[in-house]
Structures are given as structure tokens and as C-alpha cells.
N, C-alpha and C positions, 0 to 999 in steps of 0.2 A: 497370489502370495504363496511361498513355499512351507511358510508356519513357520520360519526361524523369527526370531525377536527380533528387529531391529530399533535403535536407540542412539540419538542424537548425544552432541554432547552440547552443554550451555556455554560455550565460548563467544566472546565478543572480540572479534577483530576493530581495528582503529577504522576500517570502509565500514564494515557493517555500522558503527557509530554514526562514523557519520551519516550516511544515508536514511539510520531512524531519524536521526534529530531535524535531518533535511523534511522527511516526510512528516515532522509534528509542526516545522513553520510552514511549509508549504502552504492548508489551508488558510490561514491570514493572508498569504497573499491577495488573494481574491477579494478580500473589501478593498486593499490598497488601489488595484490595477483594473476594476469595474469599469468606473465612472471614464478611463482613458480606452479602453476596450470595447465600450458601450456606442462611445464617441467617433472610434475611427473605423468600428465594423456597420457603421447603419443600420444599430438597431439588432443583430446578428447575435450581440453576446448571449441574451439567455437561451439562446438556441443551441450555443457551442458548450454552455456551461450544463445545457442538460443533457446534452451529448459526454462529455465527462464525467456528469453522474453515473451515467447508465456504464462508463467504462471502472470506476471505480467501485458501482456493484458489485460487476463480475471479478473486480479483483477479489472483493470483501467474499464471495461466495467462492473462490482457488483458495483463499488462507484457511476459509472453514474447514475445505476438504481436506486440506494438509492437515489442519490441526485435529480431525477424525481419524485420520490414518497414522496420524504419531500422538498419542493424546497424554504421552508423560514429558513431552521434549522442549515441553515451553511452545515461545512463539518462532516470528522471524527470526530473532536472534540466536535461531538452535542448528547449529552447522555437522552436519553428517560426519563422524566419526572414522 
């Protein structure tokens, strides 16, 4: 870092919208599309769905980082000025 401040601003574009509200229905999916995925993978899905965990950690631990490194700028929704 060079020591200057830097600071997001809290704007919300119409994608950014939608892509949180995508990502707040997302999880529900997965009770609907189990029992059909469970079915036509043999037995594979909770294999694949802990495989998705482990990728959605590592998401959850990149937002952490970010939100360390910018810690007044809000969340996702804070678009670089």
C-alpha cells in the first residue's frame, strides 16, 4: 500500500441488484433440485454439493479479505469510486 486512503463509494447499479437478489434465492434452490439431482447423478449429489461448499468458503474468506482491506465501504454493493 502507498498510505493514501482509499474509499469506495455505496452506489447500487440495477446488475449489481440484481445479482445480490440472484445470490439471496440461489440457496433455496437446492431443496427444490436435490431429490432430481440426487436421481440422475447416482447417488453423486452430496459429493458435488460438498464440493460447492468448500468453493463457497473460499468465496466467504475473498469477501472477508476485501472487507479488511476496505473496512468503512460497506459490502459487495461498494463500487470503487
Amino acid at each position: 500500500m502507498t498510505g493514501t486512503r482509499v474509499e469506495l463509494s455505496g452506489r447500487l447499479l440495477l446488475t449489481s441488484v440484481a445479482a445480490f437478489g440472484h445470490s439471496c434465492m440461489a440457496p433455496s434452490l437446492v431443496m427444490v433440485i436435490f431429490g432430481v439431482i440426487s436421481a440422475a447423478g447416482g447417488g453423486a449429489a452430496p459429493t458435488a454439493f460438498l464440493v460447492v461448499t468448500g468453493a463457497m468458503f473460499l468465496t466467504a474468506l475473498s469477501y472477508a479479505k476485501v472487507a479488511r482491506h476496505f473496512p468503512v465501504s460497506g459490502s459487495a454493493q461498494a463500487v470503487e469510486a
